[in-house]
C-alpha positions as CSV (number, residue, x, y, z in Angstrom):
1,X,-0.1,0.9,2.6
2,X,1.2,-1.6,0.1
3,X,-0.4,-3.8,-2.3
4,X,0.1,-7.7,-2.3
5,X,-0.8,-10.2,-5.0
6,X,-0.9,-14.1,-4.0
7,X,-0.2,-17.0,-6.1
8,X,-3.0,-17.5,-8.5
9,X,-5.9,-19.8,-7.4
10,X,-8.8,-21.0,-8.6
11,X,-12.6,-19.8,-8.4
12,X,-14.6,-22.1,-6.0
13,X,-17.7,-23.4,-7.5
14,X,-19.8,-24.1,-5.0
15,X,-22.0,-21.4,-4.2
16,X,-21.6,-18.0,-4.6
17,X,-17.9,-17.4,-6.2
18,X,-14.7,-16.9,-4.1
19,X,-11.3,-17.0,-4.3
20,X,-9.3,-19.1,-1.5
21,X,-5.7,-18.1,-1.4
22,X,-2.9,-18.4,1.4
23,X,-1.9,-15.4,2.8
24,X,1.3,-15.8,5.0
25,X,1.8,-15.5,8.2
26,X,3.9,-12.2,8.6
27,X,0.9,-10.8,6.7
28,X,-2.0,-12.1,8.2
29,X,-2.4,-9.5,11.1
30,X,-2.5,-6.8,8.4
31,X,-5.6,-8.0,6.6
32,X,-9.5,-8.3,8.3
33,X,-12.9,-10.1,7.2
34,X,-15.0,-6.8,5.0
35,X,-11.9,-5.5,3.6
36,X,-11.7,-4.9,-0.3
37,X,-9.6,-6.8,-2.5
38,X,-9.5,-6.9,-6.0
39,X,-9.5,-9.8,-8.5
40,X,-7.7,-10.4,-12.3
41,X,-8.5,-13.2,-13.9
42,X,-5.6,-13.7,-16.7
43,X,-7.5,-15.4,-19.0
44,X,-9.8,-12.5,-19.2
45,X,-7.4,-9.8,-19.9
46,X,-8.1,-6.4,-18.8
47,X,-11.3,-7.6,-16.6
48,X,-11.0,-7.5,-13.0
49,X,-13.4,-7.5,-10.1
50,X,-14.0,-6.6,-6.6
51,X,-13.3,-8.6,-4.0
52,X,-14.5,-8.7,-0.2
53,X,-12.5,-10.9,2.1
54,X,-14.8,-13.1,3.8
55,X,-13.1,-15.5,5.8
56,X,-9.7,-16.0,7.8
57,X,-8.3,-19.2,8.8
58,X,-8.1,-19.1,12.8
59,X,-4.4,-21.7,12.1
60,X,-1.7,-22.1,9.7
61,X,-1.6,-24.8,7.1
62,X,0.5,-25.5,4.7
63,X,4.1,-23.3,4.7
64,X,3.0,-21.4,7.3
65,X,0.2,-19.2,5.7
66,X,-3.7,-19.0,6.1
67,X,-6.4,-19.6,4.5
68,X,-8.4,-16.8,3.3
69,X,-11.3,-16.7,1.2
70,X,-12.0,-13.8,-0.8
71,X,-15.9,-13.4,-2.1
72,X,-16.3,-12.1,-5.7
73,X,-18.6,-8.8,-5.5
74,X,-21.0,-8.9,-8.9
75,X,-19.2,-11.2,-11.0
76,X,-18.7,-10.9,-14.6
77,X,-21.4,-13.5,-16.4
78,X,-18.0,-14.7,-18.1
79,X,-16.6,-15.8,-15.0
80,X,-17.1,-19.0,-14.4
81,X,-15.7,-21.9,-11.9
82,X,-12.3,-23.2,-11.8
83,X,-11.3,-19.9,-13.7
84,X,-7.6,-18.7,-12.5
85,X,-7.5,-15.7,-10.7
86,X,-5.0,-13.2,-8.9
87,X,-5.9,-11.3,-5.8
88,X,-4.6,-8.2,-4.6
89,X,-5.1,-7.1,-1.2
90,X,-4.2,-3.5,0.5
91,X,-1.5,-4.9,3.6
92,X,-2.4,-2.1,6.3
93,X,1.6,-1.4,8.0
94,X,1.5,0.1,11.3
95,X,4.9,1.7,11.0
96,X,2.9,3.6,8.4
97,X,1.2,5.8,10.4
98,X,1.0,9.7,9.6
99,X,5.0,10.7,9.7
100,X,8.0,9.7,9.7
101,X,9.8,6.7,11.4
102,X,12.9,7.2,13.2
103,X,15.2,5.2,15.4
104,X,14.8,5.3,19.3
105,X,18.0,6.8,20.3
106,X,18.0,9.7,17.5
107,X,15.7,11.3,20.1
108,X,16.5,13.5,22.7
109,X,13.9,13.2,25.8
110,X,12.0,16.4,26.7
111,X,10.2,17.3,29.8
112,X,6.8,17.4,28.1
113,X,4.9,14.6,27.3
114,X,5.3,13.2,24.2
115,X,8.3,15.5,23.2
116,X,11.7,15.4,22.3
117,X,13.9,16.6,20.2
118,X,16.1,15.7,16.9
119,X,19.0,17.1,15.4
120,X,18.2,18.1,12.0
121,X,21.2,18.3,9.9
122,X,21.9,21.4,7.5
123,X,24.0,20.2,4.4
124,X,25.3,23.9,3.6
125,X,26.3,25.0,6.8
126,X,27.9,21.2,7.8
127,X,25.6,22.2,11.3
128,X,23.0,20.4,13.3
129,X,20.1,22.0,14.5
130,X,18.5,21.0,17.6
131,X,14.5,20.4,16.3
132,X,11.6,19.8,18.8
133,X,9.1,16.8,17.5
134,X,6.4,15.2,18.5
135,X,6.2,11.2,19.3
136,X,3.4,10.0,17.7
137,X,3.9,6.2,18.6
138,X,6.5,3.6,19.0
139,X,6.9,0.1,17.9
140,X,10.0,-1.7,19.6
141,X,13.0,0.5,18.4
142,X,11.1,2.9,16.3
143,X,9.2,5.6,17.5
144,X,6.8,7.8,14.5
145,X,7.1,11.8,14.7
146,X,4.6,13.4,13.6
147,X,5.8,17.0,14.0
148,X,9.0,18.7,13.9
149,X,10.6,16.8,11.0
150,X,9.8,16.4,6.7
151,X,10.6,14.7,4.0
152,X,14.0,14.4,2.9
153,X,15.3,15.7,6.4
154,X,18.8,13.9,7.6
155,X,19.4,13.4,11.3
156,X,21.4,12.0,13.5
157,X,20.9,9.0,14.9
158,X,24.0,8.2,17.4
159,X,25.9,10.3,19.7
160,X,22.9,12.7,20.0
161,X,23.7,13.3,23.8
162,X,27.2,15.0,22.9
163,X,25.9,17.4,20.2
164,X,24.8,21.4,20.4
165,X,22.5,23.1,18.4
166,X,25.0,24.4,15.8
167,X,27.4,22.2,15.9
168,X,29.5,21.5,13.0
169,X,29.1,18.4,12.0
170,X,31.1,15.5,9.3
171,X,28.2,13.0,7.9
172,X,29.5,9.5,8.3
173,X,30.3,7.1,5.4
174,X,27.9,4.0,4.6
């Protein structure tokens, strides 16, 4: 998850206080009506509130972004309309699901469901060893393991079909 901020805005002041801001479109499927969002106001320096978003434009307007309205959640009495505000809303990422992302054709198929297999390279042997993971999910050319593989793990991502568990192996230059 990643946090956004969008251009400052104004407060509404009719009714009960809200922010409207423009969220874009490459963003717009990663945001829903309830979630939280929270709210700076610059001229009050070190207050902030809570935020709900309460509505989502159903079309585009200007430069390609959305309206969305974000209701202030027991305002400050020192808030008041037309104030300038900053909103920051949590961007949910599906390519963030639990693991790690990995490109399609690093992965060997398995006969199991859901299987395959990476090569994992070893940095003080120079030697690839043959790992079975877990697909998780995939997204166009990217497919989430969610077993099999950690943090900080290298693997090879072309040529997988020609290589051995043990191989010795040369890392490629950038």
């Amino acid at each position: 998850m990643k946090t956004f901020k969008w251009a400052k805005k104004s407060l509404n002041a009719t009714g009960d206080l809200e922010v409207e801001i423009a969220v874009p479109e490459t963003n717009i499927e990663q945001i829903n009506i309830g979630e939280p969002a929270k709210i700076a106001f610059p001229t009050l320096p070190g207050e902030s509130a809570k935020g709900l978003i309460s509505y989502i434009g159903s079309a585009a307007v200007q430069a390609n972004a959305f309206p969305v309205k974000v209701e202030v959640i027991d305002p400050n009495k020192r808030l008041k309309p037309g104030m300038t505000a900053e909103v920051g809303i949590i961007l949910k990422f599906e390519t963030q699901l639990p693991g790690y992302p990995v490109p399609l054709q690093a992965i060997l198929p398995a006969p199991d469901k859901n299987r395959g297999y990476a090569f994992v390279y070893d940095a003080q042997t120079s030697t690839v060893k043959k790992t079975p993971v877990h697909l998780h999910s995939a997204k166009e050319k990217v497919i989430i393991m969610d077993e099999g593989l950690g943090a900080g793990d290298i693997i090879a991502v072309a040529g997988v079909s020609f290589l051995a568990d043990g191989m010795t192996v040369k890392l490629m230059n950038n």
